[in-house]
C-alpha positions in Angstrom: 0.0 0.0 0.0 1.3 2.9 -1.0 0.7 6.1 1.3 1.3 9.9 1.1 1.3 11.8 4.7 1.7 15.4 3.9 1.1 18.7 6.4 1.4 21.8 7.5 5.3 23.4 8.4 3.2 24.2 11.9 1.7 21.6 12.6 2.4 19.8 15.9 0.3 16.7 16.9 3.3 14.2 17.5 0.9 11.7 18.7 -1.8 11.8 15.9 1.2 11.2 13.6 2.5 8.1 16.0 -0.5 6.4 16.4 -1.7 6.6 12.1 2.0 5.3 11.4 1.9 2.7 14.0 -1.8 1.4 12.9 -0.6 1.3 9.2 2.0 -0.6 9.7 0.4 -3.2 11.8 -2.2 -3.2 8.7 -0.1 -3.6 6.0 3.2 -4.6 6.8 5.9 -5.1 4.3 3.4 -3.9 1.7 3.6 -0.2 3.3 5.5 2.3 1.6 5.4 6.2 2.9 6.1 8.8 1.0 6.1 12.6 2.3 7.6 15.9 1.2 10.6 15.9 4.2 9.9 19.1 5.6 12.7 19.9 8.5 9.2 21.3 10.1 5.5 20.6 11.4 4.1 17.1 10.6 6.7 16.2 8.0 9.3 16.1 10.7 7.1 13.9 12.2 6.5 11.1 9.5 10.0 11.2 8.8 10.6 10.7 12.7 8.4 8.1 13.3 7.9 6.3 10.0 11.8 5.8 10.8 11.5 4.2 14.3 8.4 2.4 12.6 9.7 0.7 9.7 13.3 1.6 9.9 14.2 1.5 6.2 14.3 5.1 4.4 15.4 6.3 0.9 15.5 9.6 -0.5 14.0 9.9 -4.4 14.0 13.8 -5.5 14.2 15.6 -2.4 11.3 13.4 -1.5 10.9 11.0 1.7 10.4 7.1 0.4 10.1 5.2 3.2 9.5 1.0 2.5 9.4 -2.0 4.5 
């Protein structure tokens, strides 16, 4: 399954971001892939952060965050 998690530069609900990782990886397992824009900010900080400790596999593609299990 193939995901995109975008957001806003501001925006700061850690555990909302958590939690939706968490649950979509116990859904799909090795089919989950993340992709999101990689802002150093907000809640692409946060998919990056926790997609990471999630699924702990990451590769960039175009200034992009690809993230696969």
């Amino acid at each position: 399954m193939k995901i995109g998690i975008i957001g806003s530069s501001i925006y700061e609900n850690k555990r909302k971001i958590k939690e939706t990782i968490f649950n979509l990886s116990r859904k799909f397992n090795e089919d989950l892939i993340i992709f999101s824009g990689g802002d150093s900010n907000g809640a692409e900080k946060y998919v990056k952060k926790y997609a990471l400790d999630t699924l702990k596999s990451i590769q960039p593609i175009l200034k992009k965050i690809y993230i696969h299990i």
